[in-house]
Each structure stands twice: as C-alpha cells, then as structure tokens.
N, C-alpha and C positions, 0 to 999 in steps of 0.2 A: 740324395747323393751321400755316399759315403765320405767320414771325416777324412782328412789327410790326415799321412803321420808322421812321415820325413823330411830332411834334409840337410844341406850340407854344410861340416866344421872346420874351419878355415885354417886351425893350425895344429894338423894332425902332418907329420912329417916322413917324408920316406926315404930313401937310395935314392939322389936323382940320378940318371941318367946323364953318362958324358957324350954318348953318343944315339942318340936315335931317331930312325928312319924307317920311313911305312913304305915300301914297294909295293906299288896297284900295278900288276899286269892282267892288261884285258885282252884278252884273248877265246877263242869257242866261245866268244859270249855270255863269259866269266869273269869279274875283277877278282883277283884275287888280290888281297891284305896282307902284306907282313910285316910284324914288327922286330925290331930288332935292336937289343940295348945291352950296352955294357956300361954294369955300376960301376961306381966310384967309390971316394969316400965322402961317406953323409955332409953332405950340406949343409948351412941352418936351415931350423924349421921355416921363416919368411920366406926360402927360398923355391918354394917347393914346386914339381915340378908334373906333369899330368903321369897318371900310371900308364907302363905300356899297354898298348890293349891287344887282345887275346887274336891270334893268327885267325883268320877267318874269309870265304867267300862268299861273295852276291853277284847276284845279276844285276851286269850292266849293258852289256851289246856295243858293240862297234869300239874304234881304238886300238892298234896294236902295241908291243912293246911295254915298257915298265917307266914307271916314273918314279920319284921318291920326293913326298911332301913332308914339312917340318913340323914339330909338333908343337901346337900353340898350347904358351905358356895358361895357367890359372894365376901363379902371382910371379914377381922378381925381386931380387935381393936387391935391400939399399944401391949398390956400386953396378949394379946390371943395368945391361943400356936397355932400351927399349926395342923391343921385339922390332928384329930388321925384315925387309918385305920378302918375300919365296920369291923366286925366278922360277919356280914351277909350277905347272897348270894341268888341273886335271880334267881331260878332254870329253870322259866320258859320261853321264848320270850316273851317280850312285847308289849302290845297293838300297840304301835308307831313301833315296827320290821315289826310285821302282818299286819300294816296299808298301811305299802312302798311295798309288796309283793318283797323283797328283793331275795327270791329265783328265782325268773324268771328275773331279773335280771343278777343276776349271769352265769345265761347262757350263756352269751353275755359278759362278762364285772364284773372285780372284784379291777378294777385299781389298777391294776398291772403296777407300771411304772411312777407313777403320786406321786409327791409330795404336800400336803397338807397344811400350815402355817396354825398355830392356836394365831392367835393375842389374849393372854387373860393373863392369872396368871404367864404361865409357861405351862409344860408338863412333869411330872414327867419320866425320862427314866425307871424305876424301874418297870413299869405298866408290870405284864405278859402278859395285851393282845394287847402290842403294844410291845411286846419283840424286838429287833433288827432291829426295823422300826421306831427310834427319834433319830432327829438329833440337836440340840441346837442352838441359835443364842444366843453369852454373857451366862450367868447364868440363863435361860430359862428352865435348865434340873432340876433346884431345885424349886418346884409348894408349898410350905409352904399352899397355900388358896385350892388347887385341883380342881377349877373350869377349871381351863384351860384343867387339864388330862381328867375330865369327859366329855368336851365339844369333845377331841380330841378322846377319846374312841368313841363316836357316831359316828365322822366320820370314822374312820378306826380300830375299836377294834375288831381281830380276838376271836372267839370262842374258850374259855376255858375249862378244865375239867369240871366238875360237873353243867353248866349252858349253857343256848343258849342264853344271852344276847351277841350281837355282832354290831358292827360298818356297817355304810352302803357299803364301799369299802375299805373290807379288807386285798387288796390287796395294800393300797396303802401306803405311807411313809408319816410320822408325823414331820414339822418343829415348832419345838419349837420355840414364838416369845413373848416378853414381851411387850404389851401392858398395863402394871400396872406395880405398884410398888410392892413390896413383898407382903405388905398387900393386894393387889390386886385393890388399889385407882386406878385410869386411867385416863389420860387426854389426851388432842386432841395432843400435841406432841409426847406424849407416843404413841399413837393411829398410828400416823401418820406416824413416826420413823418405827415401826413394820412394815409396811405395806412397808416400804420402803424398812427394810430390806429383806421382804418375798421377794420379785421382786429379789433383790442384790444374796440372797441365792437359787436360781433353784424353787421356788414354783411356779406351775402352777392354784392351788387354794388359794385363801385366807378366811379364817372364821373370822371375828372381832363378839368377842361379845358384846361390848362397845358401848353403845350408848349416845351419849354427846350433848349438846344443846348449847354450843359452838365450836368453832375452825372449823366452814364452809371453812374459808379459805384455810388453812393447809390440812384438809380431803380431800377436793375438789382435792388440787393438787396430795395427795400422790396418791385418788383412777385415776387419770389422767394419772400419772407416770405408775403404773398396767396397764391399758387397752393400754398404749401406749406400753408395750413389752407380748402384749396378755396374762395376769394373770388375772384372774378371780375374783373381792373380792366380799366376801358373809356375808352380813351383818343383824345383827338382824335389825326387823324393829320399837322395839317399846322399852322401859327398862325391865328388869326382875324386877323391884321391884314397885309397884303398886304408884303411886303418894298418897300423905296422904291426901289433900284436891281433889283426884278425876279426876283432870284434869291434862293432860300432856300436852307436848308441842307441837306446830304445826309440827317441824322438829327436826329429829335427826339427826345425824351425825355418821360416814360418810354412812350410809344407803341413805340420801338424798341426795349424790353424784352422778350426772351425770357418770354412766357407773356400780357404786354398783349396785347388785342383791339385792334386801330386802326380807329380809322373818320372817313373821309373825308368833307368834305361836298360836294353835287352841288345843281343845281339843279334849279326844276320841269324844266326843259327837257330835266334828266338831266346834262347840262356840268357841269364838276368846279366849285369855286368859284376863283376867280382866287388866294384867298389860297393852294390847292392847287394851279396849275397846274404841272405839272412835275414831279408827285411821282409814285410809283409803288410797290408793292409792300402799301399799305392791306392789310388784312384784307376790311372791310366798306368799302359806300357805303351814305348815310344821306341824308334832307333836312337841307341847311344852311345853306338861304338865299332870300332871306328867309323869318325863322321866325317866328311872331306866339308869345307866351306873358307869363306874368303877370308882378308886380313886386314887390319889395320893403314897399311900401306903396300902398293904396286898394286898388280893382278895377280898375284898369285892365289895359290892354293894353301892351305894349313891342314893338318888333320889333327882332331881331337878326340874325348873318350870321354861319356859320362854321364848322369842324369842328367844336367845342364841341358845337354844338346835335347834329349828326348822333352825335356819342357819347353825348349825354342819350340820344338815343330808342335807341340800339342798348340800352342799358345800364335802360329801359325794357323793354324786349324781352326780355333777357335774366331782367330780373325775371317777367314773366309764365313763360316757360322753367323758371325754377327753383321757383315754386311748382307748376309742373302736372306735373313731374319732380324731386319732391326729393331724387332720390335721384342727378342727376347731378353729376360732380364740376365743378371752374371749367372745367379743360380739353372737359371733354365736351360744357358747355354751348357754351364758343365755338365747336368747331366743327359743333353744329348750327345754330347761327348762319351760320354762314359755309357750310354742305350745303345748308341750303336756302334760302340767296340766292339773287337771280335773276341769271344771269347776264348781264353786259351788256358785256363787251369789255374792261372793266376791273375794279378790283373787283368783286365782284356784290352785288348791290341786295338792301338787308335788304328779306325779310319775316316781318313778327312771326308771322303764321295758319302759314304753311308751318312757321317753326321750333317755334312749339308740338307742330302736328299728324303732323308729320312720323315716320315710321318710317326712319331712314336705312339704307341697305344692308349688312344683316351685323351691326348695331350692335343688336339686338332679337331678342329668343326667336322662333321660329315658333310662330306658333300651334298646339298641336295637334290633331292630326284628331278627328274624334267617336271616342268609345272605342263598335267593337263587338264585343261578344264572340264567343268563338271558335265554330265551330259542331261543335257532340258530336251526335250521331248517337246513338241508344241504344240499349241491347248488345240482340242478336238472338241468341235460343239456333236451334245446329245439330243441338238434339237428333231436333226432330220429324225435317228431311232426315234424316238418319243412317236412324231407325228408317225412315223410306219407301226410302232406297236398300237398305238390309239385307234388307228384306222381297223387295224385287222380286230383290234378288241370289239368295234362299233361291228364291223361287218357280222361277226360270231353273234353278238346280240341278236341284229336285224334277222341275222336266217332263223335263227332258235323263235323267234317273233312271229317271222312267216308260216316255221312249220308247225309252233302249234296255233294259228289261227288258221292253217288250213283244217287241222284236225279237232277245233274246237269251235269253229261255226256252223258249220254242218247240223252238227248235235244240237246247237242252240236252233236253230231254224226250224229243225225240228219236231223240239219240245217248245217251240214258240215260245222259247228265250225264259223257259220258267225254271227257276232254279229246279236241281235235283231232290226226288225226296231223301 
C-alpha cells in the first residue's frame, strides 16, 4: 500500500461567508448544485468557515423543485452559538450515494457488526438516522459544531422517512471521539489521544477529519498504535478549507502516517477539490463536494465540502470490507481498498461493490477442482489364459509326437529297429 501524505490545518483562515446557500434542483434526472456567497469582512481565524464549493451537477432521479441546505460549520467562534437544526430536507439520493453504487454493495455487506470512530467535533446521539448505533467516549455525544455528526452520518446514516440520503454502512455502529475542542479547534494531541482512544474503545475503523501540519511525531505513533491491534484509520488527505495565499503544505498529518489510508476529495465532475489542488500521492479519491448529510439536531439536511467527507465514505466502505471479511487485517483491508479502485489518472476512485466483491490477484485460496476418484480397474485372473495357452501348447506337442511316430516306426519295423548305419 502506498504511504499516505496529507491532511488537514486547522487554522488556515479565509473570507467567511455572510451569506450561503447551495440550491439542489432535481429535475430530468439531475441535481443540480449551486453555491452562492457573499463575503464579508475577515473574521477571526477560530472562526472559520467551510469554503464555497464549486457549482456542479449529478445524478440523482426523482424530486422536483429546488431546496437550499446550510452549510455545516468545521469550527465556531468563542460567542457563536451552536449550529441551529435546518428545516430542510433533501429528498432525493445524492450524486456522491449514486457515485458509490451503494446498492450492489449492500448485497454483500451492510456492516453490520463493525464499529466506526469518528475523530472530529463530537457525534450528536440525538441523530435519527444514527438512532441507537452511538456510543460516546468523555462528552463526545454533545456535537455544539455538527461536523463530527455529518461526517459520521456519511459513514453509517441509515435511511429515514421522507428522504433517501443515507450512510455507506448502515449497518454499522458510530464511536463518538473528540478530536477538537467544543468549538471544534483540533490539535495533534487532541488528534492523537482520539485515535487512541478509538483502538482502547472496540473500533475497527477510524475516520479523522483533521488534518494538521504539525505533531508528525505524536500522529505517527498513535496511527502505529492502530495498525499494531489491526484498526484501520482513514484520514482526509488534504484541509477542508482552501489556504488564502494558494498553497498548502507538503504534508499533513496524521494522513502522512505510515499505515493511515488518505483520501482525497473530488468532484461530481471527478476534479480534485480546490481545497486539494496540488496535492498528490493520496491513497484513495472519494466524493467531497458538495456532500448533502445530516446534523447535529432536527431532521434536517446540511451540505458540506471537503476531504473530510471523501474519508467518511472510504472509512464507510471499509466498514462494509470488514464485516464481510473479518478476518482481514487493517493493512489488508486498505489495500483492497485501494486494488479495487477505479483507476482514474490520479488516485483511483473508491468503489465499495468492487472492494467487497473482489478476489484480488494471488491474495485468495484457489478454489479447488471437483474431487474425482481415481479410476481402479478390477483384478482380472490369468488363470483361465494360462490353462487355454498350456492346453493348446500340450495339443501342438501331442500332434508333432503323433506325426513323427507315424513316419518313424514304419522305418524302424522295417530295419527291425536296428539303428541306421
């Protein structure tokens, strides 16, 4: 498996947005996406705020009219209240559902059995479409930012009344892990501690969506600590929020941890996300933008942007993998993960059906052939031959006997049996 090499820095600041709103009109059998923002003046940087993400269409089917979902926060300023619930619902499956072909999938594998850590804000237990599948580590169950719930909706959010947005493996159980502070700030101890606890508390998958440009060290060990008791961690590979001068950094954290999964987010259109441009070396590409999923509070909908998201659904994916293969280790699972990506020039493109289904080359028993038994033959006595060759041997003598004493007593009678001179 290839190393990872990114992820995300928590206090890289930009223009928030005073106003923004995504319009999904589904229609001919197209969602179409729009974003729409008017800056302000800068913020502080703890304030920060998700970047718009890029206008775009996917296939969704059925749904008429237009909706507008709000965009969940990454962190909140000291005096910000806590992200308030949407009264809007998005009816239709999403591009990014339709992209994973999640139904064929499901055939096979809905991980069932498999527990999930979500290193982020928190996990709100309140979520209906995570009803009685969150378990808490500390105060983990109270999400004040909601990125953690949304992130943790993607990977396992079962299907609700009135909508077909759902979770890639929703069969499987959600660990609340704080990775941030309330306001949802993150650092590599917070980061690291989580990941610690995810192993400590039964998770077989780990999602961080933090990606930090320090604490190599720390990261390094905790993702170390995982792969050393087979946990899986799945890590964005790049920040959710765009750098303001353009460039990011060479490495993130703990993404560029020897044994971390990285994955990258891409657009419907397949385009890397802006917040990634310029990166390289990802594990996986995922959907990261825009992503429709649930929220901390009510039923609503939220829409978000970012590697974050494309590591929920790998780390979704992965949880299906490990229930319909429990016997594979973290290492094994990533890289059937990453075997049966599609490939696409760059990373290659999760799919969940292929990585279930897959037999990979050399990595699987042959099946073996039908057993058939050997063929015996059954013993044949030589006695009868014998006595018929013996006989006709005797007979051949007898005549040879007869005819030369016919033609040799004669002569002796003859010569009154006196030898010849």
């Amino acid at each position: 498996m290839r190393q990872s090499r990114f992820l995300r820095s928590p206090g890289l600041p930009q223009p928030p947005c005073s106003r923004t709103h995504f319009r999904l009109s589904a229609g001919l059998g197209a969602l179409t996406v729009t974003a729409v923002c008017a800056l302000s003046a800068p913020a502080p940087a703890m304030a920060a705020s998700p970047s718009p993400a890029p206008a775009s269409s996917a296939s969704a089917g059925g749904g008429t009219g237009s909706t507008s979902l709000p965009p969940i926060p990454l962190t909140l300023g000291d005096d910000d209240p806590c992200t308030a619930a949407s009264n809007r619902t998005a009816q239709a499956a999403t591009w990014a559902q339709r992209s994973l072909s999640l139904p064929h999938a499901w055939q096979l594998s809905r991980g069932a059995g498999i527990t999930v850590a979500v290193v982020d804000t928190g996990v709100s237990g309140k979520a209906a479409a995570l009803s009685g599948r969150v378990t808490a580590v500390g105060d983990a169950a109270d999400d004040c930012v909601g990125h953690g719930t949304l992130v943790a909706g993607l990977v396992a959010a079962a299907q609700t009344n009135g909508t077909d947005v759902h979770g890639v493996a929703p069969g499987a159980r959600i660990l609340a892990v704080r990775g941030t502070d309330e306001r949802g700030n993150a650092t590599a101890e917070r980061v690291a501690d989580g990941i610690r606890a995810s192993v400590d508390n039964g998770a077989r998958v780990v999602t961080v969506s933090a990606a930090l440009t320090t604490g190599e060290a720390e990261l390094t060990a905790a993702v170390r600590y995982a792969t050393e008791h087979q946990v899986l961690v799945v890590a964005a590979a790049a920040p959710d929020i765009e750098p303001r001068d353009g460039e990011g950094a060479a490495q993130y954290w703990p993404a560029s941890a020897p044994g971390a999964l990285s994955v990258v987010g891409v657009t419907a259109a397949g385009g890397t996300l802006g917040s990634a441009a310029g990166l390289a070396g990802a594990d996986l590409a995922a959907p990261g933008g825009p992503v429709v999923g649930i929220g901390p509070r009510g039923s609503g909908h939220y829409i978000a942007a970012g590697s974050s998201a494309a590591a929920a659904f790998a780390a979704g994916a992965a949880a299906l993998v490990r229930a319909y293969h429990p016997d594979l280790t973290a290492a094994e699972t990533a890289e059937r993960l990453t075997a049966s990506a599609a490939p696409t020039g760059g990373a290659p493109r999760l799919d969940p059906y292929a990585a279930v289904s897959m037999v990979p080359p050399g990595s699987g028993t042959p099946a073996a052939p039908p057993s058939i038994a050997p063929l015996h033959l059954p013993a044949v006595s030589t006695a009868p031959r014998d006595r018929a060759l013996l006989s006709a041997g005797v007979m051949a003598v007898l005549v040879l006997l007869v005819a030369a004493a016919v033609a040799v007593i004669p002569r002796g009678q003859a010569r009154g049996w006196r030898p010849p001179p």
